[in-house]
N, C-alpha and C positions, 0 to 999 in steps of 0.2 A: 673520531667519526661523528659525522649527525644524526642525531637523534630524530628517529620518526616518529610523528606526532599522529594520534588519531581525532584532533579536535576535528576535522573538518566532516570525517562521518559520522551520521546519523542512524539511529535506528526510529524507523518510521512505521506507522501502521496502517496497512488499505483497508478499506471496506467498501465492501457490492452497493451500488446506487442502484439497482433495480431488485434487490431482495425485500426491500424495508415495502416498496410499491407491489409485490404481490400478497402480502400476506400471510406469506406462509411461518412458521417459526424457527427462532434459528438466527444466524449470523454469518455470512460468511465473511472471512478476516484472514489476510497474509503480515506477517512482521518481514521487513527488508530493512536494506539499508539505501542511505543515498549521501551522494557529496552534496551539502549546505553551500559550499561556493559554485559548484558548476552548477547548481540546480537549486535556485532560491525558492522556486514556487513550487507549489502542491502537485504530486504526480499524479498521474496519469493512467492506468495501464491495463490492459485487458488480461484476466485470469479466468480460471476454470472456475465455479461455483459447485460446486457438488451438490448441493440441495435444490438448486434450480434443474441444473444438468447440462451447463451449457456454460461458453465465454461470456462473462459481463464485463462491464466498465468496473474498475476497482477506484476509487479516491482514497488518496492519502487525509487522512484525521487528525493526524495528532505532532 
């Protein structure tokens, strides 16, 4: 049988683009993963911030 490979997923990490522009302190940060071939570019995504208290834009960092 063939062997399944996991090079193609990534473990990536988001962080809030509207936390750093309030000021307040703190980080907020989710660890996912993604496919490197279906998805070459930097994600995307709307999550919860809990210190703000509300949906922000997340970007992927790293």
């Amino acid at each position: 049988m063939a062997k399944k490979t996991k090079e193609a997923r990534i473990q990536v990490i988001l962080e809030c683009t509207e936390h750093k522009e309030s000021g307040k302190p703190g980080t907020s940060r989710y660890i996912t993963t993604k496919n490197k071939k279906n998805t070459p570019e930097r994600l995307e995504i709307k999550k919860f911030n809990p210190i703000l208290r509300k949906m922000t834009v997340h970007k992927e960092i790293k």
